[in-house]
C-alpha positions in Angstrom: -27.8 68.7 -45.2 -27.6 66.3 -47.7 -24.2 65.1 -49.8 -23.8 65.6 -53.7 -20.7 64.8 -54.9 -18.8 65.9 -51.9 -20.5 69.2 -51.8 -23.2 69.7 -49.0 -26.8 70.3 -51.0 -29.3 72.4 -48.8 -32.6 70.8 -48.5 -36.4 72.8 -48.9 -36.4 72.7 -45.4 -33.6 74.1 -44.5 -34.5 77.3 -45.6 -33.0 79.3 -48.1 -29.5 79.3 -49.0 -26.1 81.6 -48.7 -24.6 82.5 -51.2 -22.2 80.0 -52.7 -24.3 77.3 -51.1 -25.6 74.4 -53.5 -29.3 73.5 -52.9 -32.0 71.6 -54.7 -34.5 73.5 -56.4 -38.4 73.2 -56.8 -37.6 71.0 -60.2 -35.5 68.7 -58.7 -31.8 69.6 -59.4 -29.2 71.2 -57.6 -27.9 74.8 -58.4 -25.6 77.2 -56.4 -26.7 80.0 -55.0 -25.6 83.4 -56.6 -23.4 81.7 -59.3 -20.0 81.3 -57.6 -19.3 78.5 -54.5 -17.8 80.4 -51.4 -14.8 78.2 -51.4 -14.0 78.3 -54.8 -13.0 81.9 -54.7 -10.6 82.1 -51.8 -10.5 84.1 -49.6 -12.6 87.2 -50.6 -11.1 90.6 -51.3 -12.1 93.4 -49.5 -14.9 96.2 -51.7 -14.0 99.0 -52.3 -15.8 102.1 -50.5 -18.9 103.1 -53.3 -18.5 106.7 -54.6 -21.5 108.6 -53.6 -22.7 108.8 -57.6 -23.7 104.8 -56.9 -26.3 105.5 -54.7 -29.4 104.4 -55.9 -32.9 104.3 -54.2 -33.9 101.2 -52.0 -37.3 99.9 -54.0 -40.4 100.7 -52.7 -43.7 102.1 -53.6 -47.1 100.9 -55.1 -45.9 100.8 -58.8 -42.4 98.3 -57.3 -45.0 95.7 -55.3 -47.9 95.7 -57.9 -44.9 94.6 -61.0 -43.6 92.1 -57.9 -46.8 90.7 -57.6 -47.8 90.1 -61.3 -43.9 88.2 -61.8 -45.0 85.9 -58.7 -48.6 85.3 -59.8 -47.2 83.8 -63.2 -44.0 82.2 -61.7 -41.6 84.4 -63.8 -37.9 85.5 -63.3 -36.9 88.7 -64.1 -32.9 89.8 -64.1 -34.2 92.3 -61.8 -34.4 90.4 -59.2 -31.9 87.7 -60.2 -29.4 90.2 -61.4 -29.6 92.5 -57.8 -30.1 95.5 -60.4 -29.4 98.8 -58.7 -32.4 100.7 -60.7 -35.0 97.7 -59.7 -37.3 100.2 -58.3 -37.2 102.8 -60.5 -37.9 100.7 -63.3 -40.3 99.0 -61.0 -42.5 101.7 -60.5 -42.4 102.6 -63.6 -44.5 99.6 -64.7 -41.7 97.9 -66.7 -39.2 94.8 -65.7 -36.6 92.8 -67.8 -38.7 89.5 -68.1 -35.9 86.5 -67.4 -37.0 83.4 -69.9 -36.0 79.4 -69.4 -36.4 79.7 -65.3 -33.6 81.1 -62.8 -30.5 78.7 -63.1 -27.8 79.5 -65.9 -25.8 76.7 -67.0 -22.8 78.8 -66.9 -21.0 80.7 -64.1 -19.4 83.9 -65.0 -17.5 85.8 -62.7 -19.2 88.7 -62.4 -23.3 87.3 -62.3 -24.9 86.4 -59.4 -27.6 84.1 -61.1 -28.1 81.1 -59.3 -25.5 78.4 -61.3 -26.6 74.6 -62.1 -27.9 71.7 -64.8 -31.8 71.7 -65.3 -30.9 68.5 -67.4 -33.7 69.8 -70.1 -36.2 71.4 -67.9 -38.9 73.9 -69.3 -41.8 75.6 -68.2 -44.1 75.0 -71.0 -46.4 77.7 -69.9 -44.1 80.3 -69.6 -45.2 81.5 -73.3 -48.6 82.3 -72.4 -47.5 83.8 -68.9 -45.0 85.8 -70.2 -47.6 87.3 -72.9 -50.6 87.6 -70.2 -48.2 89.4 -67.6 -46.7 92.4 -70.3 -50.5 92.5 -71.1 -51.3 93.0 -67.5 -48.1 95.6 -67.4 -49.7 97.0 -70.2 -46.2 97.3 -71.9 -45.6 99.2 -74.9 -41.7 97.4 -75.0 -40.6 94.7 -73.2 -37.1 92.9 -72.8 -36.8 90.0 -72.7 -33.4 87.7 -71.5 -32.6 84.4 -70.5 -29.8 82.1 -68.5 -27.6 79.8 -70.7 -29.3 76.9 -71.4 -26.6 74.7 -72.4 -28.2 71.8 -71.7 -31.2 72.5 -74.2 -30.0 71.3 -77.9 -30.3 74.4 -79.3 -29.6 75.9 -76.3 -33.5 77.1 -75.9 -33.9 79.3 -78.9 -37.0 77.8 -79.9 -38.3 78.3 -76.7 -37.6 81.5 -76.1 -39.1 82.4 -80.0 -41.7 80.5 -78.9 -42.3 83.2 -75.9 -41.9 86.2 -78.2 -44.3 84.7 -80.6 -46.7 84.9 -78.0 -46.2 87.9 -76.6 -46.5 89.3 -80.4 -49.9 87.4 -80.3 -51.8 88.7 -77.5 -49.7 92.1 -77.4 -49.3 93.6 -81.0 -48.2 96.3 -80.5 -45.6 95.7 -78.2 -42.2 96.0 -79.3 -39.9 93.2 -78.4 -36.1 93.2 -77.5 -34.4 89.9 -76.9 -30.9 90.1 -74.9 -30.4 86.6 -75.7 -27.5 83.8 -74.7 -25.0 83.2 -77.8 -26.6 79.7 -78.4 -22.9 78.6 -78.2 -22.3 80.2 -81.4 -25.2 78.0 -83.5 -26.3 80.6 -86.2 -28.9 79.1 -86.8 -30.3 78.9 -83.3 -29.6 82.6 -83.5 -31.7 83.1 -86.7 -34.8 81.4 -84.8 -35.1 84.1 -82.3 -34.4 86.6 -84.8 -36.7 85.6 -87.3 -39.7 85.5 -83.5 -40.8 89.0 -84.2 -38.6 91.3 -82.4 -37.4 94.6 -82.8 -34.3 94.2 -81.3 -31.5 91.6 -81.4 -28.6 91.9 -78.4 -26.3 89.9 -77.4 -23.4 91.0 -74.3 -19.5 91.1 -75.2 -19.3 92.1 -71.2 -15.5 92.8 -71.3 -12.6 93.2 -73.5 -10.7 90.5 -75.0 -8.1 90.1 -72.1 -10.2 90.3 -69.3 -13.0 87.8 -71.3 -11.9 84.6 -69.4 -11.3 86.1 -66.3 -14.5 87.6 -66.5 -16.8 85.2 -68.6 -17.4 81.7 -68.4 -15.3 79.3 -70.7 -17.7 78.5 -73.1 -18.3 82.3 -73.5 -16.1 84.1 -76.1 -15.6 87.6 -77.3 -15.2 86.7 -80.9 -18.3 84.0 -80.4 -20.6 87.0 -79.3 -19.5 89.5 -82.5 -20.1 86.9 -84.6 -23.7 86.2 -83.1 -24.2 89.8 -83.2 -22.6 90.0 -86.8 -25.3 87.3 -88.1 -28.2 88.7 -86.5 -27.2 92.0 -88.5 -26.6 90.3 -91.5 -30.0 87.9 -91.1 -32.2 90.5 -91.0 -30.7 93.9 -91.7 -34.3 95.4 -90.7 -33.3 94.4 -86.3 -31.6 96.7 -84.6 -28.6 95.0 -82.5 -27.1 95.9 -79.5 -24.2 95.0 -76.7 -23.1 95.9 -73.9 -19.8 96.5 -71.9 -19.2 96.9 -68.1 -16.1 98.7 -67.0 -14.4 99.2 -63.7 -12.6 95.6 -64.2 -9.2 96.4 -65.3 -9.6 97.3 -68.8 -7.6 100.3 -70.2 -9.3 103.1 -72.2 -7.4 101.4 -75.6 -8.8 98.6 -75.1 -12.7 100.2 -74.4 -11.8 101.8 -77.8 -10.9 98.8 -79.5 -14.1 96.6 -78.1 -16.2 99.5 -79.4 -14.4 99.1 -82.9 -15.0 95.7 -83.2 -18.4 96.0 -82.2 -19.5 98.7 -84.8 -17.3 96.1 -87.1 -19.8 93.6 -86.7 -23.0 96.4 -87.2 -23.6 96.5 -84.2 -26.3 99.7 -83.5 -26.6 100.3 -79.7 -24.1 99.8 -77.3 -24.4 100.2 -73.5 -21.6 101.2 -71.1 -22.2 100.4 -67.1 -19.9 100.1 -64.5 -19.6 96.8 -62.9 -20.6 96.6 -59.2 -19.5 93.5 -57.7 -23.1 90.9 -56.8 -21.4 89.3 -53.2 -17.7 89.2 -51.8 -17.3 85.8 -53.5 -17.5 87.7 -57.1 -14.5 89.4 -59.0 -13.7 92.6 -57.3 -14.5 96.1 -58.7 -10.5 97.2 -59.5 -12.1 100.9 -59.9 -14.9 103.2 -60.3 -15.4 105.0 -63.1 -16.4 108.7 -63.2 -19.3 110.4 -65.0 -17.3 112.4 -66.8 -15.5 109.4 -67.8 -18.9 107.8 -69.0 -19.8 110.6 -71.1 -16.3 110.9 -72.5 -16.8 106.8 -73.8 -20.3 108.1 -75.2 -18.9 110.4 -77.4 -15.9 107.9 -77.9 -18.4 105.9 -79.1 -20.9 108.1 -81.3 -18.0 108.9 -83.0 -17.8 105.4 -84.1 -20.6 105.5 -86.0 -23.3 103.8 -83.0 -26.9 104.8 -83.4 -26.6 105.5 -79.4 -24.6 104.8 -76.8 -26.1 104.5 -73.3 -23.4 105.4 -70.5 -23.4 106.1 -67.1 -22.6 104.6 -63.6 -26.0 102.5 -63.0 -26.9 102.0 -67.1 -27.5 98.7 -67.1 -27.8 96.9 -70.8 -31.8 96.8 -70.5 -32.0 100.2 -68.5 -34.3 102.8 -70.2 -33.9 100.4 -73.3 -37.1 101.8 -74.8 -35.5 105.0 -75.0 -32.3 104.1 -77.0 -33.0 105.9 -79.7 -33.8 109.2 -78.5 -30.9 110.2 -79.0 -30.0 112.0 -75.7 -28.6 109.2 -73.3 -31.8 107.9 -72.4 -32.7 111.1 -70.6 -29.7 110.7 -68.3 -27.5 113.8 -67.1 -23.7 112.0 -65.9 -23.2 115.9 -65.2 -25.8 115.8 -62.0 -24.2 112.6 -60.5 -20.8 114.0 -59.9 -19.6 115.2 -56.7 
C-alpha cells in the first residue's frame, strides 16, 4: 500500500478495496470506498434485526444481466449499483436503471450514501453523452432517470455536462421522457436553470431528512433550505416541469417533523414527493434508529396528498427513482403497503 497524506491508498493491484478503504481509481485520484472511512466512524453500532417486509429478491435473471451488460459495455454508473438499491433486480429485469452521470466518486460524503467519496480535480468523460443516449436506446426506454454525484469540483458543479447528456439523449431518443434527480449545484440558480432548460420532464432534487437531522445526516455543504430553494426555482423557471423530492425515514425524525418537511416542500411547489425508509449501506454508516411500518407509510401518503402533492410514493423499499415512470398514476405506483405487513 501506498501513503497519501497519512492514509494508506490501495493500489490497482491490490485488488479491490473494503469499505472505508482509500484507493486510486482508473483516472488517477484517490476516493474512499463506500463514502465513509472505517475509522472515522468509531466503533460501529450494532444493525438492527430487518423486519421481514424488507426482504427483497436477490437479482438475477436474463432481463438483470442483459441491462448489467449494456451499463459495462458503455462504461456507465448507475445508482443501482453504486447506491446497493434493494429493488436492483426488479427494476433490472424490467429493462430500466437509474443512469448515474459525471462517473462514480461524489465530492461529498453524507452519512447515509455509500457512493464511493473523493476529488476528480475536473475529470469528465466526454463521451458519456453519446453513451448515455446509445444505451436508453439500446434499453429501448420510454423514461429514463437520470442522477449524478456532487461535482463540487466542476465550476458549475457539472450542470452543463449533465444538460449536455440529456440533450442527447433527447436527440437520438425523442420520445423518451427524461427525469433528472440532480445535485443542488451548491445553490447556483443558474446552474440549476441549465439542466432545467436540457429537455426534461422532470426536475428533482432530495431534502433526504428533516431540518434537525440534516447535518447529521447530509454533508456540510448540503442544506435543507439550499435544496427548497433549488426545487423552488426550478418550479418557478419553468412552471411547465414537474418537481419532485424525496425523504427517507427511520433516522430519528418525529411524525411533526415529517409533517413539517412535507409542508415546506409543497411551499416551494414541489409536485411529487417520495417516502422510503433508510436502510443503513455498511456498519460504518449512520444506524437505522427504527423501521417504519406499512401502515405507517400509507398513513404519511395520505398525510401528504392531503397537502396538496400530485403523488406521493411511500413504502418500505420506495426509493426516489423507484417506479418513477408511474408517479402519476395516481395509485402508489402500483404498490400495496397492505400485502407487506406481517
Amino acid at each position: 500500500m501506498a501513503e497519501l497524506k497519512g492514509i494508506p491508498v490501495v493500489t490497482a493491484d491490490a485488488g479491490r478495496p473494503k469499505s472505508g478503504e482509500k484507493y486510486l481509481t482508473p483516472q488517477g485520484f484517490t476516493a474512499i470506498r463506500d463514502g465513509v472511512k472505517a475509522r472515522s466512524a468509531g466503533t460501529p453500532e450494532p444493525a438492527l434485526r430487518k423486519p421481514p417486509w424488507l426482504k427483497a429478491r436477490a437479482p438475477s435473471g436474463g432481463g438483470f444481466q442483459g441491462v448489467k451488460a449494456v451499463v459495462r459495455e458503455h462504461r456507465l454508473a448507475t445508482v443501482c449499483e453504486e447506491a446497493k438499491c434493494p429493488n436492483i433486480g426488479e427494476c433490472w429485469n424490467a429493462g430500466t436503471a437509474t443512469l448515474m452521470l459525471m462517473g462514480a466518486v461524489c465530492t461529498r460524503a453524507c452519512r447515509f450514501c455509500s457512493v464511493d467519496t473523493g476529488n476528480p480535480h475536473g475529470w469528465l468523460d466526454p463521451e458519456e453523452p453519446e453513451n448515455a443516449a446509445r444505451t436508453v436506446e439500446l434499453m429501448k426506454l420510454s423514461y429514463v432517470v437520470l442522477t449524478s454525484v456532487d461535482r463540487d469540483d466542476l465550476a458549475d458543479g457539472g450542470a452543463a455536462h449533465y444538460a449536455a447528456c440529456v440533450r442527447a439523449i433527447r436527440r437520438r431518443n425523442p420520445g423518451t421522457a427524461v427525469e433528472a434527480l440532480t445535485p443542488d449545484f451548491q445553490g447556483v440558480l443558474a446552474d440549476v436553470a441549465t439542466v432545467v432548460d436540457s429537455g426534461i420532464a422532470v426536475f428533482a432534487q432530495n431534502i433526504e431528512t428533516v431540518r434537525r437531522l440534516t447535518h447529521p445526516v447530509r454533508d456540510p455543504r448540503a442544506g435543507y433550505e439550499q435544496t427548497l430553494a433549488v426545487l423552488a426555482h426550478a418550479k418557478r423557471h419553468r412552471p411547465d416541469v414537474l418537481t419532485k423530492s424525496s425523504l427517507m425515514l427511520g433516522l430519528g425524525e418525529t411524525d411533526e417533523e415529517i409533517a413539517t418537511t412535507l409542508s415546506d416542500l409543497r411551499a416551494a411547489q414541489v409536485d411529487i414527493v417520495t417516502l422510503g425508509q433508510y436502510l443503513r449501506p455498511t456498519m460504518h454508516h449512520l444506524p437505522v434508529e427504527r423501521f417504519v411500518t406499512p401502515a405507517e407509510f400509507d398513513r404519511y401518503r395520505e398525510l401528504a396528498l392531503g397537502l396538496g402533492f400530485l403523488e406521493c410514493v411511500s413504502g418500505p423499499l420506495v426509493r426516489s427513482s423507484y417506479r418513477a415512470e408511474q408517479a402519476l398514476n395516481r395509485n402508489n405506483a402500483g404498490l400495496d403497503n397492505r400485502s407487506l405487513a406481517p
